[in-house]
TIZA-401659 format. One line per 3 residues: number of its first residue (from 1); their letters; for each residue x, y, z of N, C-alpha, C. Coordinates in steps of 0.05 Angstrom, whole numbers. Example, Ala and Ser with C-alpha at 12.3 -4.5 7.8 and 13.67 -1.06 7.14 Angstrom:
<nodes>
1> as> 264 -114 156 246 -90 156 264 -66 156 ~ 257 -45 142 273 -21 143 258 1 157
</nodes>
This chain:
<nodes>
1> xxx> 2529 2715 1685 2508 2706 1703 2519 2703 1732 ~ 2503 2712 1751 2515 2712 1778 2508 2693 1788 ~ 2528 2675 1804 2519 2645 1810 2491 2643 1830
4> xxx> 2482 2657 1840 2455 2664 1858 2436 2664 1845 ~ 2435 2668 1815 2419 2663 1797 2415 2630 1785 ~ 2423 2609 1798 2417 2592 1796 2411 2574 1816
7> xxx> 2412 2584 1841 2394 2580 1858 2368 2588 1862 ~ 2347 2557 1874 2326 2572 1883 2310 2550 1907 ~ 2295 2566 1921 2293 2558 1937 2271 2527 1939
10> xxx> 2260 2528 1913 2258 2494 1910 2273 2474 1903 ~ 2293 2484 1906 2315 2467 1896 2338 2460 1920 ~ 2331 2470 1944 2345 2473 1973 2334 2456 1990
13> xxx> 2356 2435 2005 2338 2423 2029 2354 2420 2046 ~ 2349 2425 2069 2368 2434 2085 2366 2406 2111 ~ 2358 2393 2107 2361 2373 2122 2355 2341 2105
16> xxx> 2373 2330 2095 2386 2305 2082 2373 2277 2091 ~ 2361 2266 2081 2364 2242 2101 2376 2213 2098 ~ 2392 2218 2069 2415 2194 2059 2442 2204 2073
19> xxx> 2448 2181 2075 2478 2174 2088 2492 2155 2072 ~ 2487 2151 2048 2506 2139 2025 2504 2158 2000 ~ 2530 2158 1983 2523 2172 1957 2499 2158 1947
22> xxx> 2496 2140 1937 2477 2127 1920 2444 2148 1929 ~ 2444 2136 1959 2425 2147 1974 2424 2178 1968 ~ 2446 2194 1971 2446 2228 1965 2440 2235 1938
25> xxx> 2458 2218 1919 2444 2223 1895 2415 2218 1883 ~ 2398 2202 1896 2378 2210 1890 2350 2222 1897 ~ 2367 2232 1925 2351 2246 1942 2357 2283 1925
28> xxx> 2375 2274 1917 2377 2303 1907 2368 2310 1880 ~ 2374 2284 1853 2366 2287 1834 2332 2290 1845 ~ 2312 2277 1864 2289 2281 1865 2277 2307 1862
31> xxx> 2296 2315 1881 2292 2349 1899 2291 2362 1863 ~ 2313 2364 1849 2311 2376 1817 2297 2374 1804 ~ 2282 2349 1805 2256 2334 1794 2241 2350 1803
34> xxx> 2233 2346 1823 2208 2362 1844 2206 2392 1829 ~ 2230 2409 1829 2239 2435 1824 2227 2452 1793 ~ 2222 2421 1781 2218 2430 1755 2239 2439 1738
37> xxx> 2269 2418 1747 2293 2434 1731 2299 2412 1705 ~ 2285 2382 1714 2295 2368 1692 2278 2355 1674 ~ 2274 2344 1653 2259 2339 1630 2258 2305 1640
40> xxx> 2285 2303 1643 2281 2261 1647 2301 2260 1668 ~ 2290 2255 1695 2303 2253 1717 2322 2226 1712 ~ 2321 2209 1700 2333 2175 1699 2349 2181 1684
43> xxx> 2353 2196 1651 2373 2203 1649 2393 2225 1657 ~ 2382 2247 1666 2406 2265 1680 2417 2249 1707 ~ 2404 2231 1715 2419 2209 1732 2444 2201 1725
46> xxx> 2430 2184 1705 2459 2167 1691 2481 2186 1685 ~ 2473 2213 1679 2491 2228 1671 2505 2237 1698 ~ 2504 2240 1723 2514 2246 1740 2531 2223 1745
49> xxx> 2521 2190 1752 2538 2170 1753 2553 2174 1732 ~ 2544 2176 1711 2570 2173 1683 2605 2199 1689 ~ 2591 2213 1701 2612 2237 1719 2629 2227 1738
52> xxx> 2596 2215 1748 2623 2201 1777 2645 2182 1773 ~ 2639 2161 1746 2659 2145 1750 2698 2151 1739 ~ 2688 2183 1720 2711 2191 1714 2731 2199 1746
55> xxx> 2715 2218 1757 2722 2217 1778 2706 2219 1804 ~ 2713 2217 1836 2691 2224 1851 2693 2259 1852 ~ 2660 2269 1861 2662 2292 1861 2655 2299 1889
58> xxx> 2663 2285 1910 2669 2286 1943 2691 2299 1944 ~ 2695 2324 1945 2721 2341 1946 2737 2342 1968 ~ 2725 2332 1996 2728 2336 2018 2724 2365 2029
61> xxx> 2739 2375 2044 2722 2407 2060 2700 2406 2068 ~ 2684 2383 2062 2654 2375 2077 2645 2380 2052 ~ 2643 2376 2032 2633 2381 2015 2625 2361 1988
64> xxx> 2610 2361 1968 2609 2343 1943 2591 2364 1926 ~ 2603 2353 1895 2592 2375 1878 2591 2368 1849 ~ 2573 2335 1852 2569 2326 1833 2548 2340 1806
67> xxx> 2556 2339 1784 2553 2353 1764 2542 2352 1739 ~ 2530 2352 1723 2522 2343 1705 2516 2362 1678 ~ 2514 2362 1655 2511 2376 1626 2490 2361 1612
70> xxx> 2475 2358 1606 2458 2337 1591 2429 2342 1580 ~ 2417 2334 1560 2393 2348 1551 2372 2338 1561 ~ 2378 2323 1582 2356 2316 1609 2344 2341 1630
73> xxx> 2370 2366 1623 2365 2392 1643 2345 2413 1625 ~ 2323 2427 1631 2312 2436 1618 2320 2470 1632 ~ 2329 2474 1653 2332 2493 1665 2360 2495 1688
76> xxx> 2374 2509 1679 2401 2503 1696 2395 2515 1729 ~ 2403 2497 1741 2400 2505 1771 2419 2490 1780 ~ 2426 2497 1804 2445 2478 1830 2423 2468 1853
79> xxx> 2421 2442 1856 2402 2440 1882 2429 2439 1895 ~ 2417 2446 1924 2434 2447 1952 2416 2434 1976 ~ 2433 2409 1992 2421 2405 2005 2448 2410 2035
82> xxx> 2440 2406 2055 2455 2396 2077 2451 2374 2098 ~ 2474 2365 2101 2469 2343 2128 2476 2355 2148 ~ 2463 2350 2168 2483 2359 2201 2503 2332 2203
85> xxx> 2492 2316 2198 2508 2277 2199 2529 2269 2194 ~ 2531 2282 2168 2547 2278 2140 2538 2252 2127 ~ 2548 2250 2109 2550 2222 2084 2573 2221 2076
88> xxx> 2574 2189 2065 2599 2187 2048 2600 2193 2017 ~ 2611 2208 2004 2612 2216 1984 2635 2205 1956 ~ 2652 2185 1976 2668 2174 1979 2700 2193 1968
91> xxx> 2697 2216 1984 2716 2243 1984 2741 2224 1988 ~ 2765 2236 1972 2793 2218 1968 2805 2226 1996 ~ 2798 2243 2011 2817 2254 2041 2794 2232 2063
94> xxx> 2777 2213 2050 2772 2201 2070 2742 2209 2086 ~ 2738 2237 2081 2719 2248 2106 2691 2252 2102 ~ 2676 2253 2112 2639 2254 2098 2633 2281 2094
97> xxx> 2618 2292 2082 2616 2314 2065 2582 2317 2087 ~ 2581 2341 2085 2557 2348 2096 2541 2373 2079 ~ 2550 2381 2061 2548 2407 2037 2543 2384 2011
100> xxx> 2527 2390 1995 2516 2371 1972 2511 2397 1951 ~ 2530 2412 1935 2521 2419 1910 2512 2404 1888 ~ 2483 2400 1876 2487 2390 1851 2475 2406 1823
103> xxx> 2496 2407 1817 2493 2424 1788 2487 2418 1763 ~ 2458 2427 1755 2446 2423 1723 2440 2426 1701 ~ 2465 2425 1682 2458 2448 1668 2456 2430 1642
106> xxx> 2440 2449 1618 2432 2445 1596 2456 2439 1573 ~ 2444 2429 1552 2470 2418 1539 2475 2443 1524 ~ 2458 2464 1522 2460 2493 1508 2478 2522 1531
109> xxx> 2479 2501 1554 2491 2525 1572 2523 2526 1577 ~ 2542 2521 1546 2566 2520 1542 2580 2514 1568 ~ 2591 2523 1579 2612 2520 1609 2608 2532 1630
112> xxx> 2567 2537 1637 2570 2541 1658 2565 2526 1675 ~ 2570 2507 1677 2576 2485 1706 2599 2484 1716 ~ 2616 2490 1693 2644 2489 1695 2649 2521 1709
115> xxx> 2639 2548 1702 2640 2568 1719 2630 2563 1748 ~ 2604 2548 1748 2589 2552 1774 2613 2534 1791 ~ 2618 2504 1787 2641 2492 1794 2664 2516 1808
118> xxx> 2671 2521 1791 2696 2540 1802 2691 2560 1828 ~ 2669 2578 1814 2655 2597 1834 2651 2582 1857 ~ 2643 2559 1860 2633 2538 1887 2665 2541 1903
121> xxx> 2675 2523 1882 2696 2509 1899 2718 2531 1901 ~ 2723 2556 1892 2739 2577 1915 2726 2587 1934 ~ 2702 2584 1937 2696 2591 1960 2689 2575 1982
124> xxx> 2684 2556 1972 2684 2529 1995 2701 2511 2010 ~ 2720 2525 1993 2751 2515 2020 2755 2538 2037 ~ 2738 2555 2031 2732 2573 2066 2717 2563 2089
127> xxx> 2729 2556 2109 2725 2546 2127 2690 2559 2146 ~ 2695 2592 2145 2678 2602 2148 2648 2606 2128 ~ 2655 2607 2102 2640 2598 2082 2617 2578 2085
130> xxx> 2631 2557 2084 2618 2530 2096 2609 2534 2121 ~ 2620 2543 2140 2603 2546 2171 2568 2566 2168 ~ 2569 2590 2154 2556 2600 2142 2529 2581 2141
133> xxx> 2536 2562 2114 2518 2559 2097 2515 2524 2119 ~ 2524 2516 2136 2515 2495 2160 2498 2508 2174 ~ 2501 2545 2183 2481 2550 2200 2454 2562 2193
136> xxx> 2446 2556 2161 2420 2576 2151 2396 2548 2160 ~ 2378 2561 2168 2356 2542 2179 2332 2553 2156 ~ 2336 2567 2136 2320 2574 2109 2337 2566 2086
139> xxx> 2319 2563 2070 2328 2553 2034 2336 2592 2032 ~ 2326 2609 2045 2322 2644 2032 2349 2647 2052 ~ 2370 2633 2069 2379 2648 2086 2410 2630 2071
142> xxx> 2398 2609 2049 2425 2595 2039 2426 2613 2010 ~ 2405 2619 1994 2406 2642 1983 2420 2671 1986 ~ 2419 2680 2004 2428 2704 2015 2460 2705 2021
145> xxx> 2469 2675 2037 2492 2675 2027 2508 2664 2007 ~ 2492 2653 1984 2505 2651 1964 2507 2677 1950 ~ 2498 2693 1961 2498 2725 1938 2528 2731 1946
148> xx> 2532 2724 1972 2551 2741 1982 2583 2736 1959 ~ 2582 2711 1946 2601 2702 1934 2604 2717 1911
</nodes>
């Protein structure tokens, strides 16, 4: 599966309006809600907190890519949002993340969160990558460059 196949454009928001994780995470689990990707938005919640406390998923590079597997997902997708602002994500280098991958996948979709994960994060310690996907002013123009990956 090509990671562009789990994007879509109801699932994209390109302007954020939390500035705390707590706040991001549920501006985003909403956005998935909204999307029609999850069955029980409160538990694929918990399942994202239950992630976070293993570890944070604030990677730094401007980025966070909190994650989840759970039979709360009825449809695997990544919502993507952006901040121009940033938030704290509480990234271990310290810095606010302004890139919000969050990834949903079904408890039947073996390791692909763990592929999409990977796929994300080699390409998101590209500096230009990330500049890219700060300047799409469309959900179709953050699409377009996620093909490119």
């Amino acid at each position: 599966m090509e990671i562009a196949e789990l994007f879509d454009e109801a699932t994209i928001k390109l302007e954020l309006n939390g500035t705390t994780k707590d706040e991001i995470i549920d501006e985003m689990v909403e956005l998935l809600d909204s999307g029609n990707v999850l069955n029980d938005k409160e538990e694929y919640k918990k399942a994202i907190y239950a992630r976070e406390e293993q570890s944070t998923t604030g990677l730094g590079f401007d980025m966070a890519i909190p994650h989840a597997k759970t039979a709360a997902v009825k449809t695997a997708r990544v919502g993507f949002g952006i901040s121009k602002k940033g938030f704290n994500f509480q990234a271990e280098d310290g810095t606010k993340a302004h890139l919000i991958f969050m990834i949903a996948a079904t408890d039947g979709d073996n390791n692909l969160h763990l592929q999409a994960l990977a796929t994300l994060s080699r390409n998101l310690i590209k500096q230009s990558f990330r500049d890219q996907l700060l300047a799409c002013t469309t959900a179709a123009e953050v699409i377009e460059v996620i093909k490119t990956i």
